[in-house]
C-alpha positions as CSV (number, residue, x, y, z in Angstrom):
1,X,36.1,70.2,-17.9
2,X,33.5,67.8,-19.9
3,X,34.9,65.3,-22.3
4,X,33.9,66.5,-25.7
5,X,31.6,64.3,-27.6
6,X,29.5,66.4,-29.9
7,X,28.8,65.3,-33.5
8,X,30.2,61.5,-35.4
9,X,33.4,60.9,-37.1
10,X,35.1,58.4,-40.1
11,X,38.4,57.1,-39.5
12,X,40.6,55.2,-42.2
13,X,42.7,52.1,-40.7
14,X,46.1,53.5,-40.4
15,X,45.2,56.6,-41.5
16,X,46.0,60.1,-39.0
17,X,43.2,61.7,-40.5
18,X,40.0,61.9,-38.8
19,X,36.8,63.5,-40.1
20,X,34.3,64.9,-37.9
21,X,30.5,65.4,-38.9
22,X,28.9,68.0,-36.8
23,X,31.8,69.0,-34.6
24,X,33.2,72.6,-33.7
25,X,36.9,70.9,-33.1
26,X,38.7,74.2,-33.6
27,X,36.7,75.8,-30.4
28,X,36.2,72.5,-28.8
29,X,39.7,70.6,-29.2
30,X,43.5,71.5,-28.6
31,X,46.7,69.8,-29.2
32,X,48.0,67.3,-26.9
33,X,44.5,66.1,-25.5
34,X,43.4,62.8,-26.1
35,X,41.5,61.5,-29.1
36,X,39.3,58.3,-28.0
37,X,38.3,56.6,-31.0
38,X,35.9,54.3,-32.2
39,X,38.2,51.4,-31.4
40,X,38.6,52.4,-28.2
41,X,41.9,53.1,-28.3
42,X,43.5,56.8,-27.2
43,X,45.4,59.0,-29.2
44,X,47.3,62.2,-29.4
45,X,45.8,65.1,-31.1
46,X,48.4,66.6,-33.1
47,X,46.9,69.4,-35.5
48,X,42.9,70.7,-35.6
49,X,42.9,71.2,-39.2
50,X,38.9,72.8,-39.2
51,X,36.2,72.8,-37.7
52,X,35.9,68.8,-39.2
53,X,39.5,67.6,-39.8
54,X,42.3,66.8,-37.2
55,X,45.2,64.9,-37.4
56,X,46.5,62.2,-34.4
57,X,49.5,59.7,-33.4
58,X,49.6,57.5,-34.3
59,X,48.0,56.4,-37.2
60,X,44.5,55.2,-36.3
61,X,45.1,51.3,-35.4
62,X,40.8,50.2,-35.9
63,X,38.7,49.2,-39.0
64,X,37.3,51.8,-41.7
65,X,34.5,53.1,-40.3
66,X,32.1,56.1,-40.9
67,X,29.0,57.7,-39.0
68,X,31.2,56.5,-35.2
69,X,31.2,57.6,-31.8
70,X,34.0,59.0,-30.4
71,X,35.4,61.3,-27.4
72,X,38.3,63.9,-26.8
73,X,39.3,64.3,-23.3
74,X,40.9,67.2,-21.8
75,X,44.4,66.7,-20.5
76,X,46.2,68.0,-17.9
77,X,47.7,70.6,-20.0
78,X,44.7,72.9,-18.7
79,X,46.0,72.7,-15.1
80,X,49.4,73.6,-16.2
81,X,48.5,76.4,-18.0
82,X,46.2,77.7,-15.2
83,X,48.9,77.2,-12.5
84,X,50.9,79.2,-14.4
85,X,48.5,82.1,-15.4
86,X,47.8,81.9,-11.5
87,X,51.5,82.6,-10.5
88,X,51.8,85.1,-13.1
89,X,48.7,86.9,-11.4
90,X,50.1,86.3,-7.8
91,X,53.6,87.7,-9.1
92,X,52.0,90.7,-10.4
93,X,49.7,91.4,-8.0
94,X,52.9,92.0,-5.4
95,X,53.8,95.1,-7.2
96,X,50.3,96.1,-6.8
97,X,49.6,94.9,-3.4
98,X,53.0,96.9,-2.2
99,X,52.2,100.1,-4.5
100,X,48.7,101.4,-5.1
101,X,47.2,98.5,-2.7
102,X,49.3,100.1,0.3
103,X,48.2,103.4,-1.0
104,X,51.8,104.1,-2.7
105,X,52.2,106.1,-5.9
106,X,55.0,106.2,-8.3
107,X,56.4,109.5,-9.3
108,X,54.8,110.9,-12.2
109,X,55.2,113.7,-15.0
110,X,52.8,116.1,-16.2
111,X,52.0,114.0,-19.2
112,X,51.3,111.1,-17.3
113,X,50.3,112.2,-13.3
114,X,51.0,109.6,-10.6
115,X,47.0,109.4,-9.5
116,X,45.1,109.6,-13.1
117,X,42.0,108.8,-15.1
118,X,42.4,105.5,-17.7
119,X,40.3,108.0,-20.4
120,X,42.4,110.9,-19.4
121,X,45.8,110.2,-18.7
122,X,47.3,114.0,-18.7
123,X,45.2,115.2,-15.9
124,X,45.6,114.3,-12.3
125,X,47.3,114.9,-9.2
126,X,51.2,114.0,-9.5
127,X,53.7,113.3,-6.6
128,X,57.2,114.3,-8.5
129,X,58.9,113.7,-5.0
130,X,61.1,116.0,-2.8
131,X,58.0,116.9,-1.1
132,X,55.6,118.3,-3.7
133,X,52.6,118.2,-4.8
134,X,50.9,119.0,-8.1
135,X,47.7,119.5,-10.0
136,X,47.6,118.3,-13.6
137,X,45.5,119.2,-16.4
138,X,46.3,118.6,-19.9
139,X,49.6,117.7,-19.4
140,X,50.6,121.1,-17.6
141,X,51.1,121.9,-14.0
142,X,48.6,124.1,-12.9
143,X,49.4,124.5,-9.3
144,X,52.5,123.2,-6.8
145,X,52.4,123.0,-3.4
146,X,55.9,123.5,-1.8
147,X,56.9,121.5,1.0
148,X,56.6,125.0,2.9
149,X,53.2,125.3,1.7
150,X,54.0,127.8,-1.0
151,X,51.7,127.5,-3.7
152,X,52.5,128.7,-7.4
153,X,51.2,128.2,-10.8
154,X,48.5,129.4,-12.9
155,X,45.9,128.7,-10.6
156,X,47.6,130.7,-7.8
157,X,47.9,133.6,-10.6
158,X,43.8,133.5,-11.3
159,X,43.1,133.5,-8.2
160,X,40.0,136.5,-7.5
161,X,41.0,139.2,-5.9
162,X,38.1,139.9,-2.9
163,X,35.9,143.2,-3.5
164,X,37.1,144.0,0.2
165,X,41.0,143.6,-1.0
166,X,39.7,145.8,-4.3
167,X,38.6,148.5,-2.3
168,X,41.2,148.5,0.2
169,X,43.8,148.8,-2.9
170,X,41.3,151.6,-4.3
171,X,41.4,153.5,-1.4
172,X,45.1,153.5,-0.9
173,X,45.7,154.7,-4.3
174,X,43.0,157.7,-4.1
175,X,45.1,159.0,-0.8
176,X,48.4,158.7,-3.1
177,X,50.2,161.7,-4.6
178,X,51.9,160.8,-8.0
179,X,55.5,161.2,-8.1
180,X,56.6,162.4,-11.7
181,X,60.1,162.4,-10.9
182,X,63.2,162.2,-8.5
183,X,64.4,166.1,-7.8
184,X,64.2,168.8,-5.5
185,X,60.6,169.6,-5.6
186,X,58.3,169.3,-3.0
187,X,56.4,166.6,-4.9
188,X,59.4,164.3,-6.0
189,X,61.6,162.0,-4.5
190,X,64.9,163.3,-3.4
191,X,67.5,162.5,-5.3
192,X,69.7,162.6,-1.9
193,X,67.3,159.9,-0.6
194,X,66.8,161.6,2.6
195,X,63.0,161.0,2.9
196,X,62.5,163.4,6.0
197,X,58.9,162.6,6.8
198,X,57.7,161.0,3.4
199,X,56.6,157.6,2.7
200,X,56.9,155.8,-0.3
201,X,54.7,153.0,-2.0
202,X,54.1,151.3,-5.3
203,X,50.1,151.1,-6.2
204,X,48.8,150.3,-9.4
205,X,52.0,149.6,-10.7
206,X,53.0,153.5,-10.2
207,X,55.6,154.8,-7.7
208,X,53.3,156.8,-5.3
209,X,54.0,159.3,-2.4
210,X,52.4,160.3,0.7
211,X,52.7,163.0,3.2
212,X,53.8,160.2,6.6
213,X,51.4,161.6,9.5
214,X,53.6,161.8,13.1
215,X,52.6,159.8,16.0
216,X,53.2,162.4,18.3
217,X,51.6,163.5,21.6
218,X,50.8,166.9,23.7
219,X,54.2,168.9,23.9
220,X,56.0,167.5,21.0
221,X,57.7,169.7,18.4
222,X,59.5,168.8,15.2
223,X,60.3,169.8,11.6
224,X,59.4,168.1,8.4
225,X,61.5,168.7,5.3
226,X,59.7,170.5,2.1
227,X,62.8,170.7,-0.4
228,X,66.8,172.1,0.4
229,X,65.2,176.0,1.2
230,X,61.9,174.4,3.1
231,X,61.3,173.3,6.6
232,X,57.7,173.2,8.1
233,X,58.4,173.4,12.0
234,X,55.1,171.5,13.8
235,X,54.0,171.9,17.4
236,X,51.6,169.6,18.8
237,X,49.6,171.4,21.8
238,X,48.6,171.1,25.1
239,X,44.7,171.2,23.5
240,X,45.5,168.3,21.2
241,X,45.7,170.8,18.1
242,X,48.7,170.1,15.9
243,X,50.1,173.6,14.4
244,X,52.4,174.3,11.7
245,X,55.0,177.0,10.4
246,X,56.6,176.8,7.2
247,X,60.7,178.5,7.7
248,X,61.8,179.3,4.1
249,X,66.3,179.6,3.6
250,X,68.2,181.6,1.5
């Protein structure tokens, strides 16, 4: 750095204060550098009063003097203070060279994600450990990956629903017979919970029935149960044609 020379300055013999004319000491001067004066002798700066005033030790040793040359010359003080801002730097710069450098992220919370924005600081992508992953936005965990690969949240919940998947679930509930009520009719569950040959199924949030067609082949006979008084005795024939009876008891 430059010795600083700018502007004159009047010293007083045995005096510690020095004047400056055309000098910017309070940017241009610290304490503890070194005043060269006039008499060309060195002092300590030991106060920058303004811009035009400082103070040294000791007390200036030359003749009165106005309108004088005169020098301040950094010290070492600079390389001291920059060795140490350098260690600080080097000492910090570990945690990030080990963390975020080795492409490491603490363990955040949803109002401040481990991988976020500086302008945005409750959204992001958080890593609460235990093998999870989440997605952040305003402070709120909008999905979770499981370490299984489960996924919940609100994001899982909005998810569209396919027009192929709509139809499918259309369909299924237009071949459904509503149920009304467990009992002994032929359209309710029995209350037994012998199902015979029905099949049950919740569509549309409604418990739904339907008659359970029989895998059966050429030469197979069985009976399907109505209600208590009710059979209905099937035969599958020899020409593919399955044909029914319905027995009625007493």
């Amino acid at each position: 750095m430059p010795w600083y020379r700018t502007g004159t300055v009047a010293v007083t013999n045995n005096s510690n204060v020095i004047t400056g004319t055309g000098t910017s000491w309070v940017d241009a001067a610290a304490i503890g550098e070194t005043f060269l004066g006039p008499d060309a002798q060195v002092y300590e700066i030991t106060s920058i009063v303004s811009a035009t005033s400082l103070r040294i030790s000791p007390n200036y040793k030359g003749s009165t003097a106005a309108a004088q040359g005169y020098a301040i010359m950094p010290t070492q003080g600079y390389l001291r203070d920059l060795a140490a801002q350098a260690a600080a730097l080097v000492s910090s710069y570990q945690a990030v060279r080990d963390g975020a450098g080795a492409g490491k992220f603490a363990a955040g919370t949803a109002d401040a994600p481990s991988l976020r924005a500086a302008a945005d600081e409750n959204t992001g992508i958080n890593l609460p450990g235990a093998d999870i992953l989440q997605l952040i936005t305003g402070g709120a965990v909008r999905l979770q990956i499981a370490a299984d690969g489960t996924p919940t949240g609100v994001f899982v919940d909005k998810l569209p629903i396919s027009a192929a998947t709509q139809a499918a679930l259309n369909n299924l509930a237009a071949a459904c017979v509503a149920l009304t009520t467990i009992g002994p009719a032929p359209n309710q569950v029995p209350s037994n919970l012998h199902l015979g040959a029905m099949a049950f199924q919740d569509v549309a949030s409604a418990q739904q029935v339907h008659q359970h067609a029989r895998d059966s082949r050429p030469g197979d006979s069985w009976h399907e149960r109505v209600s208590d008084t009710q059979l209905i005795k099937k035969y599958h024939g020899l020409d593919g044609v399955v044909r029914s009876i319905t027995e009625t008891y007493a």
